[in-house]
C-alpha positions as CSV (number, residue, x, y, z in Angstrom):
1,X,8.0,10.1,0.6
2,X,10.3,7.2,0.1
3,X,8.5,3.9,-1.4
4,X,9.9,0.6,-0.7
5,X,8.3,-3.1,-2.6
6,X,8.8,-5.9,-1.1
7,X,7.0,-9.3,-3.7
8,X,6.9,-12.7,-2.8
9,X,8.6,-15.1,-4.8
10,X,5.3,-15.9,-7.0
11,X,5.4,-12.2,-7.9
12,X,7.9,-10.2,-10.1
13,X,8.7,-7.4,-9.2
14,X,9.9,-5.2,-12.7
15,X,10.9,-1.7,-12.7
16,X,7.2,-0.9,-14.8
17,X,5.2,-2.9,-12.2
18,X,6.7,-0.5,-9.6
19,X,7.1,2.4,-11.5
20,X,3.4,1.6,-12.0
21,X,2.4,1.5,-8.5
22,X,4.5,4.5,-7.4
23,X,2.5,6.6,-9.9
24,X,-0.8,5.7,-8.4
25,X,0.2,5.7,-4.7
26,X,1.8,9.1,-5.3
27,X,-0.9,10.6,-6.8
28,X,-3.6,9.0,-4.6
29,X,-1.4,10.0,-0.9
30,X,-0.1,13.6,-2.3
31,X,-2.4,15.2,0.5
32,X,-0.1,13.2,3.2
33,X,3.7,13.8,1.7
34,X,4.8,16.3,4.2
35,X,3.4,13.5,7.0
36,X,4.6,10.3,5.7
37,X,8.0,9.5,5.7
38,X,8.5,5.7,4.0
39,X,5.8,3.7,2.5
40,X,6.4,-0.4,2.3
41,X,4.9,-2.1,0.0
42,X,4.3,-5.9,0.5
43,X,3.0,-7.9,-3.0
44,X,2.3,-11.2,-2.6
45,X,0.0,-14.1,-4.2
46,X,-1.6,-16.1,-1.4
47,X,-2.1,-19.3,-4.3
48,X,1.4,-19.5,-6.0
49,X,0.9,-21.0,-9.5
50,X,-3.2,-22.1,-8.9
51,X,-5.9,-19.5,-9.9
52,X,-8.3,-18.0,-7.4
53,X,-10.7,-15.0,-7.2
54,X,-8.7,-13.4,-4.3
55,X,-5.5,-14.5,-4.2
56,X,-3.6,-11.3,-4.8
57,X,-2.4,-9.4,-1.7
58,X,-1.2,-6.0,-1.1
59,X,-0.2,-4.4,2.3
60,X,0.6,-0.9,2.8
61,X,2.4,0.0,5.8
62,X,3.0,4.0,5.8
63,X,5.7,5.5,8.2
64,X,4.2,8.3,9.6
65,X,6.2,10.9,12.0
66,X,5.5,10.6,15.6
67,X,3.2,8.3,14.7
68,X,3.2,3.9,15.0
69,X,3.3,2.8,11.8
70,X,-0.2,2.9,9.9
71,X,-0.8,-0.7,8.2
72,X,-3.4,-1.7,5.7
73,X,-3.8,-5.0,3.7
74,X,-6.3,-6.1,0.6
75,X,-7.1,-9.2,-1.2
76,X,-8.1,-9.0,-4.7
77,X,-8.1,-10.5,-8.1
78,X,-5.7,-9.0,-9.5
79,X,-2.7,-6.8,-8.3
80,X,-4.1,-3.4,-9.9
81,X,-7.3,-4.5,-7.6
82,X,-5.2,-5.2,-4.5
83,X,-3.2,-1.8,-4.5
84,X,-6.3,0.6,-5.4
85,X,-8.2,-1.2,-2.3
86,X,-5.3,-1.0,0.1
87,X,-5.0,2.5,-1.3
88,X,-8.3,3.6,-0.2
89,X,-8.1,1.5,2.9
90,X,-4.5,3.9,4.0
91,X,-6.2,6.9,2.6
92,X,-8.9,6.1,5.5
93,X,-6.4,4.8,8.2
94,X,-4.5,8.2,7.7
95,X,-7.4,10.6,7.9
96,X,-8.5,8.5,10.7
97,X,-4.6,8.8,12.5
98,X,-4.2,12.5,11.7
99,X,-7.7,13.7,12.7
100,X,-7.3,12.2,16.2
101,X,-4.1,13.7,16.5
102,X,-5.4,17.5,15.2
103,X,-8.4,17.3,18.1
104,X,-6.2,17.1,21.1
């Protein structure tokens, strides 16, 4: 599975934030690596420099085969927050995708 970030200017994107979030969406979507191809990952902060309770965004959008690409997003607090929702969110989304797909 190939992952791809993509971070908004208010963001920055370091080698540890994303070596960070590889670990965690690689253990977490292990069960779907012989299904998904690429996974995007989109980090943004809806605010810019002002504080707010949920202004941290992350969308997933896995590449699955044969399949229209599966998209998830979360707002959260922080970025840690943001990925572990959108995480379970994909998790969900794929079990949803694959199980329609395994009953036909």
């Amino acid at each position: 599975m190939q992952i791809q970030f993509n971070t908004d200017n208010n963001i920055a994107g370091t080698d540890k934030l994303k070596e960070t979030i590889s670990e965690t969406l690689t253990d977490a979507l292990s069960k779907f690596n012989d299904k998904i191809t690429r996974l995007e990952v989109h980090l943004s902060d809806e605010n810019g420099r002002k504080s707010g309770q949920k202004d941290k965004r992350c969308m997933l959008e896995a590449r699955v085969e044969k399949l229209k690409p599966i998209a998830v997003t979360a707002d959260a607090g922080s970025i840690d927050q943001a990925v572990d929702t959108a995480t379970d969110k994909l998790i969900a989304a794929l079990n949803t995708a694959l199980g329609k797909i395994r009953t036909y």
